[in-house]
N, C-alpha and C positions, 0 to 999 in steps of 0.2 A: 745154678738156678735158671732158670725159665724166666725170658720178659720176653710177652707176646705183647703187640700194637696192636689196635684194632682202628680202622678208621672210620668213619661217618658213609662210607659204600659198602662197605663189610671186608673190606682188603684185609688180609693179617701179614704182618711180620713177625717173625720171630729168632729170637737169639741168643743163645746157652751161654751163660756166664759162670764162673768159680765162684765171683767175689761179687756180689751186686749192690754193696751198701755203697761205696766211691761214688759208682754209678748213678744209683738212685739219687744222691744227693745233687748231684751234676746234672740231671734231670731235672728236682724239684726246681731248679735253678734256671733252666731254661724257658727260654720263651718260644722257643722252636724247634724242630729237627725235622731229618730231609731222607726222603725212600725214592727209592727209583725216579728222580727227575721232580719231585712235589714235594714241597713243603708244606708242615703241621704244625699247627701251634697244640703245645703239651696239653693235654685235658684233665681226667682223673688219675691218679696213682691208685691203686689197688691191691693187697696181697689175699690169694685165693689159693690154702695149701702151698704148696711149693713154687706155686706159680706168682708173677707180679704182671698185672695185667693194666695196661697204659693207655686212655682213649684219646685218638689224632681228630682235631678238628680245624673246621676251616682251612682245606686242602687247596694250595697255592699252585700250578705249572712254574717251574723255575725261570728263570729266562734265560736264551743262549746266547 
């Protein structure tokens, strides 16, 4: 299955999974996750058809 990110500038990630319920569960759980250098705190969950669609808010620069 399909989990595409979407952020609050319009950036998408996305990422083919087999098995997405671990996942999603691991998700609901979170308070955050990290794309290219910037962190997002977890927004909405969504399932659209085959697709689960995740909205990143409040986009963080990591620190180095």
């Amino acid at each position: 299955m399909r989990v595409r990110f979407l952020d609050e500038d319009g950036d998408e990630y996305v990422i083919e999974l087999a098995d997405v319920e671990e996942f999603l569960s691991t998700l609901r759980n979170s308070r955050s996750i990290a794309f290219k250098h910037s962190w997002y705190h977890v927004g909405d969950i969504m399932q659209v058809e085959q697709e689960i669609i995740v909205s990143l808010i409040d986009k963080a620069v990591m620190g180095r």
